[in-house]
MARRO-441273 format. One record per atom (N, C-alpha, C): residue in three letters; z, y negated, x. Coordinates in steps of 0.2 Angstrom, whole numbers, plus 5000, padded with zeros to 4 digits. Each point is the difference from the previous one (the first is absolute). Layout:
# MARRO-441273
ALAZYX;...
***
This chain:
# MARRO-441273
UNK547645695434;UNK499449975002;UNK499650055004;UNK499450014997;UNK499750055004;UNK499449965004;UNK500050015006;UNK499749945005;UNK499750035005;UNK499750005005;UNK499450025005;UNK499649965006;UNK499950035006;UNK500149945004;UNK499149964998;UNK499550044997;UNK499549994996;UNK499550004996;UNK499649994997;UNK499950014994;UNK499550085003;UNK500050044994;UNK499750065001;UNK500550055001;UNK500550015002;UNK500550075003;UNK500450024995;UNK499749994994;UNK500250024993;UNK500650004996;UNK500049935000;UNK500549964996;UNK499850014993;UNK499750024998;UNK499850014993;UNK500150084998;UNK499950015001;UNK499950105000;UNK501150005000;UNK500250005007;UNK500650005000;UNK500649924994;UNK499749984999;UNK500549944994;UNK499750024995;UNK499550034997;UNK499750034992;UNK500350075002;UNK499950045003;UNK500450075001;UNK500649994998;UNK500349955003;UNK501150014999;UNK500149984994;UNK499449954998;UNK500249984993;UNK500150044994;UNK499350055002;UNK500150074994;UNK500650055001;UNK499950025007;UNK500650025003;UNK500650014996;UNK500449925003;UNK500649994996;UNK500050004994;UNK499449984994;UNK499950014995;UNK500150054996;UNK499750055004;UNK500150094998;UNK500650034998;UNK500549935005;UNK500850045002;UNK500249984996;UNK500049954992;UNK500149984995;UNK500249925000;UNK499849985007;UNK500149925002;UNK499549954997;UNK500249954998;UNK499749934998;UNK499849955005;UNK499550015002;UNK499849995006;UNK499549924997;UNK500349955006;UNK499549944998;UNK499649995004;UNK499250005001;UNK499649985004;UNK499849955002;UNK500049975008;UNK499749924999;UNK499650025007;UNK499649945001;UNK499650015005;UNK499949945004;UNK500249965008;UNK499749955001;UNK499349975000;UNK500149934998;UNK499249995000;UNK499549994994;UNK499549985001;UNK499649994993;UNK499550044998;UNK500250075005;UNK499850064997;UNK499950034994;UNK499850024995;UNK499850024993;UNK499850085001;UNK499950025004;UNK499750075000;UNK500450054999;UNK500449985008;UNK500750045000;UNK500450014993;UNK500449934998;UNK500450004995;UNK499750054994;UNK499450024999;UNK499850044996;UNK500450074999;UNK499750035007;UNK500350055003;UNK500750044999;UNK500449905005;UNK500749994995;UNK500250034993;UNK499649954998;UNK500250034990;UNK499850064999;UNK499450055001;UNK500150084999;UNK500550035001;UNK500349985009;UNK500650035001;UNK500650014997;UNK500049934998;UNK500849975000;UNK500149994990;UNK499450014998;UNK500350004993;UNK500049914997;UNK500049985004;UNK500149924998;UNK499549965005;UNK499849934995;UNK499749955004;UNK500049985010;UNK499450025004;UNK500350005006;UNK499749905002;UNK500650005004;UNK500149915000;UNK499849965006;UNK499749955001;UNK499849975006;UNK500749945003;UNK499950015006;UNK500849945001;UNK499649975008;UNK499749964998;UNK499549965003;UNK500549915000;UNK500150015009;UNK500449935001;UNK499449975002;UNK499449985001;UNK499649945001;UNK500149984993;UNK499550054994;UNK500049984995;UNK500449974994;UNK500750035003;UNK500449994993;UNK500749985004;UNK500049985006;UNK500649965003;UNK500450055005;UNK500449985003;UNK500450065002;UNK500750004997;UNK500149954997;UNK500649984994;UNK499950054997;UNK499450024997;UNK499950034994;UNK500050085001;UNK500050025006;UNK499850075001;UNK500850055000;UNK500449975000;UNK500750064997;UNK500149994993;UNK499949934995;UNK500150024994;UNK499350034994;UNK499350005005;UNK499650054997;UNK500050075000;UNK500450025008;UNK500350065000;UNK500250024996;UNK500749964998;UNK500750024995;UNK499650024995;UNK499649954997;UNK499650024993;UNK499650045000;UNK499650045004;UNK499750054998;UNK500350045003;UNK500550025003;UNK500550055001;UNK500550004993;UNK500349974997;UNK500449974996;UNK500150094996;UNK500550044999;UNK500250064996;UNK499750095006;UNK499649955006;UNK499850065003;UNK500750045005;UNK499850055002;UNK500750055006;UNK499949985006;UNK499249995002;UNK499949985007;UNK499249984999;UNK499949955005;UNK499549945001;UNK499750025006;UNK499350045000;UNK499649995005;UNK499449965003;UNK500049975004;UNK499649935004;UNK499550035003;UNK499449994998;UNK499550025007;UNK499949935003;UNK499950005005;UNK499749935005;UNK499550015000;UNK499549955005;UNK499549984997;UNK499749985010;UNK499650035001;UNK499650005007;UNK500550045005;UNK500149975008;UNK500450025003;UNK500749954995;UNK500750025005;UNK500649984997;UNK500149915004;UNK499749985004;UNK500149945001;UNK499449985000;UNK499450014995;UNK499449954999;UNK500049974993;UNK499849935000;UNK500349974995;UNK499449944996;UNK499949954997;UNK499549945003;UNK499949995005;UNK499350005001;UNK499749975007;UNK500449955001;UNK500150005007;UNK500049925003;UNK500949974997;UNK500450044997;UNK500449984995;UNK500850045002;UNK499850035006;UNK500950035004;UNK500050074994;UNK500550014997;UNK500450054998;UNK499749984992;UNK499749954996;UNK500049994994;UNK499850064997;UNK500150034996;UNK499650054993;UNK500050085005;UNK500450005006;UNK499950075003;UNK500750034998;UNK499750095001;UNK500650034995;UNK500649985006;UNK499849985006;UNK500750005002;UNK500649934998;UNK499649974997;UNK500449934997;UNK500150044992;UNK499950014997;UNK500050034994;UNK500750045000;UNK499850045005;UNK500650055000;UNK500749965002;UNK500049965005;UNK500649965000;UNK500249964993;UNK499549984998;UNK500349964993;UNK500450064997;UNK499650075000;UNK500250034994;UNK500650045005;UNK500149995006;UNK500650035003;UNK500150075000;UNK499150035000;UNK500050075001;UNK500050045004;UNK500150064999;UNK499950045008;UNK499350025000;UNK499950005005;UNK499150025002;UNK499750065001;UNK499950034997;UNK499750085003;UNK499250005004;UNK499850035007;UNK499549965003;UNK499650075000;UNK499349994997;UNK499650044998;UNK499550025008;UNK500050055003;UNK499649995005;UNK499550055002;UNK499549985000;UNK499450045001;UNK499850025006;UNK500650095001;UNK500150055008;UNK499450025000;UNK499350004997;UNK499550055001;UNK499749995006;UNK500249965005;UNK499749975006;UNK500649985007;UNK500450034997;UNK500650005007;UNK500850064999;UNK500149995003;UNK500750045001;UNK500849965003;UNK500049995005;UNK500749985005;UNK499849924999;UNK499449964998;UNK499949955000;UNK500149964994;UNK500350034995;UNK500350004993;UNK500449965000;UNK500650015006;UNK500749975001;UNK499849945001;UNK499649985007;UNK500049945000;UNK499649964997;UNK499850034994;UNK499549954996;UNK500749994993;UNK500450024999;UNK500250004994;UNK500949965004;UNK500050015006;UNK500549935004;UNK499749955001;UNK499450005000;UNK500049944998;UNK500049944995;UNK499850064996;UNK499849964992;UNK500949994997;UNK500450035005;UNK500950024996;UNK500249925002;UNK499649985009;UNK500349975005;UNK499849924997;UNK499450004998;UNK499549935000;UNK500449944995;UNK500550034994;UNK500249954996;UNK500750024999;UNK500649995003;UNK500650034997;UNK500349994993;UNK499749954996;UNK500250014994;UNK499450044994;UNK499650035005;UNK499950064995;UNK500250065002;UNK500350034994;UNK500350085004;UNK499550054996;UNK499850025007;UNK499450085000;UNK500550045001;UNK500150064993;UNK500850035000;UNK499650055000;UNK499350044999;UNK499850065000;UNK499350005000;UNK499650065005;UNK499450015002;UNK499750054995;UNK499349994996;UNK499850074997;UNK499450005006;UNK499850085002;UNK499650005006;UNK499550024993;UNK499249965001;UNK499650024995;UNK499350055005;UNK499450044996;UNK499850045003;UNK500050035006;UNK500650065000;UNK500350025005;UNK499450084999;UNK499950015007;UNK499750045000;UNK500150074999;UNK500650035004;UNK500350065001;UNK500950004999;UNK500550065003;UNK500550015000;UNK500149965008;UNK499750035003;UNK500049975007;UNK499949945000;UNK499749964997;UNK499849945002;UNK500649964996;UNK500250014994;UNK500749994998;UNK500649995002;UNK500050055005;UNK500550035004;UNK499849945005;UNK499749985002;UNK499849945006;UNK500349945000;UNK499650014992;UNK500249924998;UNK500849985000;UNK500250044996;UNK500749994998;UNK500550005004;UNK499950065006;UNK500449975006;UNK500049955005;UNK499349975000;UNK499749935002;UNK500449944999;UNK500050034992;UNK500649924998;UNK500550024997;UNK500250045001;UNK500950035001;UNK500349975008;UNK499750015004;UNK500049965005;UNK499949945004;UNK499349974996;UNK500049955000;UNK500149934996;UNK500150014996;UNK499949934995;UNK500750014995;UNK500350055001;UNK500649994995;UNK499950014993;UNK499549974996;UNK499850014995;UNK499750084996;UNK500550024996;UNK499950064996;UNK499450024997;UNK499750045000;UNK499350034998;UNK500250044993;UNK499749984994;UNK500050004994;UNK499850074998;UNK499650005005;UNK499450064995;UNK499250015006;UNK499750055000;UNK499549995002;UNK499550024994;UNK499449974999;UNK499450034996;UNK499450035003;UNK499850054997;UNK499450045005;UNK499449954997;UNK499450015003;UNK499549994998;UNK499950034994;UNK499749964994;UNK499950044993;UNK499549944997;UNK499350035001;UNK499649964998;UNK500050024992;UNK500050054996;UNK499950004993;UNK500449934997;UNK500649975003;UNK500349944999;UNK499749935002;UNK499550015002;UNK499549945001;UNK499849964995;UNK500049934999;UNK500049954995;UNK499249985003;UNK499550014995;UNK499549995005;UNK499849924999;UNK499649965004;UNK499949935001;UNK499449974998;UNK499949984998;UNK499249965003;UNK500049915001;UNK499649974998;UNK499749955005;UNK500649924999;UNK500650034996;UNK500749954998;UNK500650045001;UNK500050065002;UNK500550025002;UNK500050094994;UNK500750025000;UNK500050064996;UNK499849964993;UNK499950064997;UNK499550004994;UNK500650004994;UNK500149954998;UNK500549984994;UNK500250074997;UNK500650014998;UNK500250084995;UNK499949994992;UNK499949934998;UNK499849994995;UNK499150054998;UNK499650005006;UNK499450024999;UNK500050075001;UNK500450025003;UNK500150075002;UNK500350054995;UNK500449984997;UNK500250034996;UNK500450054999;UNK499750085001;UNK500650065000;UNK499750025006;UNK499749975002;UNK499950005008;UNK500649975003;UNK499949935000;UNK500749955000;UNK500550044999;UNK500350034996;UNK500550044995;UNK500150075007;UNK499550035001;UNK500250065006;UNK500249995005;UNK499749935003;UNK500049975006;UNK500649985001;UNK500449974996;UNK500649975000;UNK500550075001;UNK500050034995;UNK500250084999;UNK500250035006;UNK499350005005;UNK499950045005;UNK500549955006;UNK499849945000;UNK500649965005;UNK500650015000;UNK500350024994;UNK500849994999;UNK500250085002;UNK499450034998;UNK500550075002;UNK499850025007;UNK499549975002;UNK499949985010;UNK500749995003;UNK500249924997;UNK500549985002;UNK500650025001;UNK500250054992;UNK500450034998;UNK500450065005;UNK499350035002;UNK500250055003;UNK500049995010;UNK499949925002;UNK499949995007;UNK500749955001;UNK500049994994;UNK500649935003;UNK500950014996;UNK500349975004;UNK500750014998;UNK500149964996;UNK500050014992;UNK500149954997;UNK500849994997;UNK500450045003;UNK500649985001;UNK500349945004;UNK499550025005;UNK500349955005;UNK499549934998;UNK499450004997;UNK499849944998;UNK500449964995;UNK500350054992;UNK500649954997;UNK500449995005;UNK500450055004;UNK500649955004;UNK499949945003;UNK499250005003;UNK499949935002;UNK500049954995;UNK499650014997;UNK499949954993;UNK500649954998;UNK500450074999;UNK500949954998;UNK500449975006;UNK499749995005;UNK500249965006;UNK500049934998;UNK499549994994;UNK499749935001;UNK500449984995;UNK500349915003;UNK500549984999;UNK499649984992;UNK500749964997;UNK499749964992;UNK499549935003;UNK499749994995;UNK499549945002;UNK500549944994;UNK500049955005;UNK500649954996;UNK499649974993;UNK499350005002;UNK499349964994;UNK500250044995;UNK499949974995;UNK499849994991;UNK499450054998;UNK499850034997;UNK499350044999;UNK499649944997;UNK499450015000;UNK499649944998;UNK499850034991;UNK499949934997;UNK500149974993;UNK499349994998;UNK499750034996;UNK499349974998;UNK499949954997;UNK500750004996;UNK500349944996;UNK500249935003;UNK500450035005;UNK500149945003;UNK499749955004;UNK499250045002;UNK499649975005;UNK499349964994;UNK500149994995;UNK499549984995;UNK500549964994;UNK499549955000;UNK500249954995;UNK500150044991;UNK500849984997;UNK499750034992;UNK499450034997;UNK500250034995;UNK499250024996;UNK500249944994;UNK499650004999;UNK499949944994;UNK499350034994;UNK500350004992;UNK499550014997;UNK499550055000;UNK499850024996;UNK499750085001;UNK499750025007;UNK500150074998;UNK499850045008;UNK499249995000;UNK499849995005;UNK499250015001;UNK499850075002;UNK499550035000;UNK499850075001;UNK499749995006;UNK500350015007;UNK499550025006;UNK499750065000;UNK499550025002;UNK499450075000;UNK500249995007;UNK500050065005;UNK500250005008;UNK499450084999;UNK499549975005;UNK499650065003;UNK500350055003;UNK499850084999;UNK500350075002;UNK499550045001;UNK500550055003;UNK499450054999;UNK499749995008;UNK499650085000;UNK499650015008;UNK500049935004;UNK499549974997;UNK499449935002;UNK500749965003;UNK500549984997;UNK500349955000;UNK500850005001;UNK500150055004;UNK500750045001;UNK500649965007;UNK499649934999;UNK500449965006;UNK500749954995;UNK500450015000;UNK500449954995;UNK500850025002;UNK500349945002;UNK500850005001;UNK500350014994;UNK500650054999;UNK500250004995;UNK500449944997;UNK500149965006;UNK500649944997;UNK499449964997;UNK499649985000;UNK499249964996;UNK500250034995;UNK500150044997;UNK499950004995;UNK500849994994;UNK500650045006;UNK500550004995;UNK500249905002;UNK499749965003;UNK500149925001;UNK499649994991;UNK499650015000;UNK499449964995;UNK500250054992;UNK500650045005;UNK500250024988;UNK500849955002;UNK500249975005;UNK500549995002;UNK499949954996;UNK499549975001;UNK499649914997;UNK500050004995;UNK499950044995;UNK499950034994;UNK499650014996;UNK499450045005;UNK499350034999;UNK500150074996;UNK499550044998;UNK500150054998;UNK499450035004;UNK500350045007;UNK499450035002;UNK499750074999;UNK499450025000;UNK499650044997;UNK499550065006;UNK500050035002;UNK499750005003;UNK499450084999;UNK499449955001;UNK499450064999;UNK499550035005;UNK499450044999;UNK499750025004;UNK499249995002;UNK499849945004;UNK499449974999;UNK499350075003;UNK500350055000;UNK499650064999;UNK499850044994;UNK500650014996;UNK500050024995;UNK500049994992;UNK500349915000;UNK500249964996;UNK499349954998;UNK499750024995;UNK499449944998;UNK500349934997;UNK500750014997;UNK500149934999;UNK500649975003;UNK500249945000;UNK500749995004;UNK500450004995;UNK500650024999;UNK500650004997;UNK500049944995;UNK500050034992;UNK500149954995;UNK500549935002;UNK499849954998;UNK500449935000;UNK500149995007;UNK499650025004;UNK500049975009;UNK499849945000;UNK500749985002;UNK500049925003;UNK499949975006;UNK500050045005;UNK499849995007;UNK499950065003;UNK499650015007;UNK499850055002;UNK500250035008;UNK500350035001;UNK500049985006;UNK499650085006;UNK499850005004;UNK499650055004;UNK500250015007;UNK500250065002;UNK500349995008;UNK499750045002;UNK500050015007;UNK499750055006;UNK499850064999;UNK499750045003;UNK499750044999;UNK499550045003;UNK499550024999;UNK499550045001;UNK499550034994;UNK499649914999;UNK499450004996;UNK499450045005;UNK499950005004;UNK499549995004;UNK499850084998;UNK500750034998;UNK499750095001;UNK499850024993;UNK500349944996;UNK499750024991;UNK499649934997;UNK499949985006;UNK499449974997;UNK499550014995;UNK499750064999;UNK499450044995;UNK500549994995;UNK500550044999;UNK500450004994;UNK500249934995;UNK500249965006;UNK500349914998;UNK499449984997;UNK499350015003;UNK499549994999;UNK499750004991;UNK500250075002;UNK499550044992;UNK500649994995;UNK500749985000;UNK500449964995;UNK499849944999;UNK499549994995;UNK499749955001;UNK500349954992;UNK500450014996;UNK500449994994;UNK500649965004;UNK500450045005;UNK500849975002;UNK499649945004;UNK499450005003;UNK499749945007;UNK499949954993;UNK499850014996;UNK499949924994;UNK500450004999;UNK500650044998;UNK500649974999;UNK500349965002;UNK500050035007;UNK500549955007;UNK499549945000;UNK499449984998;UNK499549965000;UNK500249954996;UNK500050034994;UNK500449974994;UNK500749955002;UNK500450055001;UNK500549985001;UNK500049925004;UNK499750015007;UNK499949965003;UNK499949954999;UNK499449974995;UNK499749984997;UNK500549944995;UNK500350064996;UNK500649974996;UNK500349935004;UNK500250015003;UNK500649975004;UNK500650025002;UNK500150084998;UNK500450015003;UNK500250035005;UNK500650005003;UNK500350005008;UNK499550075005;UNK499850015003;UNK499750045002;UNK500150015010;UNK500250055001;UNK500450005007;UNK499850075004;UNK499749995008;UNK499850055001;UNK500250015008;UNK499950055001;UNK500350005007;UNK499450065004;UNK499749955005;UNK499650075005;UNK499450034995;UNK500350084999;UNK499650044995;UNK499749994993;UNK500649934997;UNK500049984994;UNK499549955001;UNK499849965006;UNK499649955001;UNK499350035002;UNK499850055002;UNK499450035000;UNK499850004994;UNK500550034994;UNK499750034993;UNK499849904997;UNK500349995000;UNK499949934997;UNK499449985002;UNK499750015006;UNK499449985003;UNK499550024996;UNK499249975001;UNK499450024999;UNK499950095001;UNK500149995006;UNK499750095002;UNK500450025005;UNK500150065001;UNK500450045004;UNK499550065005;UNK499850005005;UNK499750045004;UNK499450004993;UNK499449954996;UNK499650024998;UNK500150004993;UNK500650024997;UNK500150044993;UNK500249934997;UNK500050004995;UNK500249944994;UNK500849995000;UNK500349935002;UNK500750024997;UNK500249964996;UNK500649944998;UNK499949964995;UNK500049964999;UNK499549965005;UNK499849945000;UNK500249945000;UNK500750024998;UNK500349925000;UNK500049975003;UNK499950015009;UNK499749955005;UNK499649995004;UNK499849965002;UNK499349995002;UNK500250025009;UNK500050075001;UNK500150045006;UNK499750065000;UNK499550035005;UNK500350085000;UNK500350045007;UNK500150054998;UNK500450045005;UNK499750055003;UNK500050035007;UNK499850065003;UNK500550015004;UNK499950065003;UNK500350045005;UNK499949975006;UNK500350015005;UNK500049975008;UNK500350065003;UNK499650005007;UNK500550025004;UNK500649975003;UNK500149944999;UNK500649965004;UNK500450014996;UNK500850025004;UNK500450014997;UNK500549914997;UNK500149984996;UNK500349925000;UNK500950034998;UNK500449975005;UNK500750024998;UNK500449975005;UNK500550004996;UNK500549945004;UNK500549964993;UNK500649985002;UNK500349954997;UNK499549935000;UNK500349964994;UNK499849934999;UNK500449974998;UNK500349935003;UNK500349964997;UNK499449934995;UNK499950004996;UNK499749954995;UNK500149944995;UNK499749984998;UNK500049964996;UNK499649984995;UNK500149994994;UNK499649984994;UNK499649965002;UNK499450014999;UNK499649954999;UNK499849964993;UNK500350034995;UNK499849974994;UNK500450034995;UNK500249964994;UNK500250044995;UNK499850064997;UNK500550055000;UNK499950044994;UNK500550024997;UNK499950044995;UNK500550074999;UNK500750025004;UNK499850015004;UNK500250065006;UNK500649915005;UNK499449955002;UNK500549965003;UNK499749934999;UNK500549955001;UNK499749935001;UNK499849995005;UNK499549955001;UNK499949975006;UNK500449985005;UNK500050025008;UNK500549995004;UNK500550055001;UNK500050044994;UNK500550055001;UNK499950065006;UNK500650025005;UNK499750015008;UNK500550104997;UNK499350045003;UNK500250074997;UNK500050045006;UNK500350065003;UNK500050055004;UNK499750054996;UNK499250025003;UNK499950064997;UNK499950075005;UNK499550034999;UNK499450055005;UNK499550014997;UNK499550025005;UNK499350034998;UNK499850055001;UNK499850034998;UNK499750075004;UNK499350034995;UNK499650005002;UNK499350014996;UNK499650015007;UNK499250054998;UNK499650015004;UNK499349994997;UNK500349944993;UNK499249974997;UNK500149925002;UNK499549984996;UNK499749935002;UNK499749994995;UNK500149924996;UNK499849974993;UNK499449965006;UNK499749974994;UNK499349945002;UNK499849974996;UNK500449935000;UNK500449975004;UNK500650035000;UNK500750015006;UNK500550005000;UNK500749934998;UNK499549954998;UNK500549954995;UNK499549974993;UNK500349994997;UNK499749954994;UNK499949955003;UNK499849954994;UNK500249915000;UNK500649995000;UNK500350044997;UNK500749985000;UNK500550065003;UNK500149985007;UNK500250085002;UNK500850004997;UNK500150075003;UNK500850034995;UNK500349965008;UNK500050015004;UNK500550005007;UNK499849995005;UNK500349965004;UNK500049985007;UNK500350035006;UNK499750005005;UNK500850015006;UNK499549975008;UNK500450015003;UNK499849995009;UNK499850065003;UNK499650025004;UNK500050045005;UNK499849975006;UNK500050035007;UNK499949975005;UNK499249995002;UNK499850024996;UNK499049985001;UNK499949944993;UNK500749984997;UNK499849954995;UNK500150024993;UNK500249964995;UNK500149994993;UNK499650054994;UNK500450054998;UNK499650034995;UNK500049994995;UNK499649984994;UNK500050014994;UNK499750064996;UNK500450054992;UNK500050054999;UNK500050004996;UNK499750034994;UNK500250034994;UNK499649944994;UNK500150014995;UNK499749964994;UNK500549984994;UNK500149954998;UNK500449984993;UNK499449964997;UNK500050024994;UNK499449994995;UNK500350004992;UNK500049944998;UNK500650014993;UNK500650025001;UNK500250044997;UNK500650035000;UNK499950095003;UNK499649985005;UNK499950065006;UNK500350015005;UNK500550025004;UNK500050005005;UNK499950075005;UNK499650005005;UNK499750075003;UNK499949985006;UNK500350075005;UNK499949985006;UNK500350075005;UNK499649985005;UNK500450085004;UNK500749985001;UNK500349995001;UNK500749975002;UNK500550054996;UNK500450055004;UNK500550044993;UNK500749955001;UNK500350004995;UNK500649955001;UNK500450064995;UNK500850005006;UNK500750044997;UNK500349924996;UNK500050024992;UNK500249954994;UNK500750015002;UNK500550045004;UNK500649985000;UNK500249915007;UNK499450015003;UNK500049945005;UNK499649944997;UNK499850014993;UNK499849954996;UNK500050014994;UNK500649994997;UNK500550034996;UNK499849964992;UNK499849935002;UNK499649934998;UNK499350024996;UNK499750065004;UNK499450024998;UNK500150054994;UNK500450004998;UNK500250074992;UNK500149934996;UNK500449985000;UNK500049924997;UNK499349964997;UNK499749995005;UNK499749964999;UNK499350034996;UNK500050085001;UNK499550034997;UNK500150024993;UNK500750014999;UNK500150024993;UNK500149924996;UNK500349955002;UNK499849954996;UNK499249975000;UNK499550035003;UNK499449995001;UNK499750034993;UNK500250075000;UNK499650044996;UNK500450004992;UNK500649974999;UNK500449974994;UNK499749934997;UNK499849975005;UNK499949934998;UNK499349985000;UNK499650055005;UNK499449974999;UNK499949965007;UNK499350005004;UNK500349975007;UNK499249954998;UNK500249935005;UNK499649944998;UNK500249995008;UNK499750005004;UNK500149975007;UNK499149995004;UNK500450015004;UNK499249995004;UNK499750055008;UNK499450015000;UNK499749964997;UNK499550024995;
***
């Protein structure tokens, strides 16, 4: 588990570095990431050769978080974890819920503490006993000092907590900005869009890493970590039979739309979908015999022109909707379905449009249906999160997607319209397992609900 007393002191640089790293060394490296981050897990996957995974205990239980592991770990040599903020930050308001430092106890791992020395020396020690001291059943078994400035300063730090803290120093990393993941106004900039930009970047972190860290003594840590007694998790087992022919789900990709758990998708072929996935920047028509659609997260807002000027794929998805058939959108998916997007034309299917905002919206959400669709029955109560920096108008239909509480009062959210369901709300489908279900025999049989 690669962890840090905050967000910022380069948890990401250092857990994408080791992955390519150990990768280099001929190892099959599984990447996961806490939390219901999407950006990262990208990064993951260029490093590591394989799908990188989310293991999110609000969202998808804390039951659930060692047999997600096992399974996307499943045939790997070693399993690297990035955490997610500091190491005991977790749900608001909610103790230890969804922080890497609960996560890591499930998963019974050892900690490595990522620490940002560009701003101290002798003062290292007592920041890294503490973080050793605060929980005894997490074991912080090894420190990487990150942007370390000189020999001497190295030399400072490392005897500081040789001294102080007992905990071993892994590796120091110099400042190396050519390795910088650059950000803007939702965090680092997807590697999906980057490309062999993306491609360098990862490159340039593994052999940063390679050559600052003892990656010897990180596998010896690694095989400290006892067996986990759980089961790997089942796609099969967490969804009702397939029954009668496969229906074809079209799942959006590509730049615009590059927010998507991997288990969504192996749940809904688990159901007995046949999923497809295409590129609503590229692609003018959706995938032959498309029975249902489904749209996740993203960043339309920055190809908005493009979504725009496809103006063939927008009737289609018009069409489609039209039809009756199942149609599922999440966040950035809900933007394109709308009337307009900062101005530009998108597919109309709702009577909504979308801008930009300064305000950042973000946080878990515990919720509930408010109406039939696709996606859930009415009453059915969901864990999700938010994270967007636009604003639809109106922010619910007549018939909103979902409800919840906050402390200023009752929010209603999202749109169900036919056999529509759209809404910012992202949902991990392995904590609503119901929902691959419900959606593949939606787009098999044809959906007749309300409203």
């Amino acid at each position: 588990m690669i962890a840090a007393p905050s967000s910022g002191a380069g948890k990401t640089t250092v857990a994408t570095g080791l992955m390519a790293a150990l990768r280099s060394r001929g190892l099959e490296v599984s990447p996961h990431k806490v939390g219901p981050d999407y950006i990262d897990p990208g990064y993951h996957a260029l490093a590591a050769g394989r799908p990188g995974r989310n293991l999110d205990a609000y969202m998808c239980g804390t039951e659930r978080i060692a047999p997600l592991f096992l399974h996307g770990a499943a045939g790997a040599d070693v399993a690297v974890v990035e955490g997610v903020m500091g190491l005991y930050d977790g749900a608001a308001g909610q103790g230890e819920l969804a922080s890497t430092a609960q996560v890591a106890k499930l998963l019974r791992a050892p900690v490595v503490l990522v620490v940002d020395a560009s701003s101290q020396s002798r003062s290292v020690a007592a920041l890294v006993h503490g973080f050793a001291s605060w929980d005894p059943e997490v074991r912080i078994a090894g420190v990487i000092l990150n942007r370390v400035a000189s020999d001497r300063h190295e030399h400072l730090l490392r005897e500081a907590l040789e001294e102080g803290s007992g905990v071993p120093v892994l590796g120091a990393v110099r400042r190396a900005e050519q390795v910088a993941t650059p950000s803007r106004h939702l965090g680092l900039i997807p590697a999906v869009e980057r490309s062999a930009e993306a491609l360098r970047a990862v490159s340039d972190m593994g052999e940063l890493i390679a050559a600052s860290v003892d990656l010897d003594a990180v596998l010896a840590l690694a095989r400290t970590a006892p067996p986990l007694a759980a089961q790997p998790w089942d796609p099969a087992a967490e969804v009702e039979p397939p029954t009668g022919p496969r229906p074809r789900i079209a799942l959006a990709g590509g730049a615009a739309f590059s927010f998507s758990y991997a288990e969504n998708a192996e749940l809904l072929t688990a159901a007995g979908a046949d999923v497809v996935t295409f590129d609503p920047l590229r692609d003018t028509e959706l995938p032959a015999e498309t029975a249902a659609l489904v749209i996740g997260g993203g960043f339309p807002e920055l190809y908005v022109g493009e979504l725009s000027e496809n103006a063939p794929l927008r009737a289609a998805i018009a069409e489609l909707a039209r039809s009756g058939a199942p149609v599922v959108a999440e966040c950035a998916g809900l933007l394109y379905l709308g009337q307009e997007l900062d101005g530009k034309p998108m597919c109309g299917v709702l009577d909504t449009t979308a801008r930009m905002s300064g305000r950042l919206t973000l946080g878990y959400r515990e919720a509930v249906a408010l109406a039939d669709s696709p996606l859930a029955a009415t009453g059915t109560r969901v864990r999700g999160h938010e994270f967007h920096r636009t604003v639809t108008d109106p922010g619910a239909g007549d018939h909103p997607a979902w409800g919840w509480r906050t402390p200023t009062g009752p929010v209603t959210e999202g749109f169900t319209q036919g056999a529509v369901h759209a809404s910012y709300l992202h949902l991990h489908w392995a904590g609503t397992p119901h929902t691959a279900t419900r959606l593949v025999r939606a787009a098999a049989g044809g959906y007749e609900g309300s409203p």
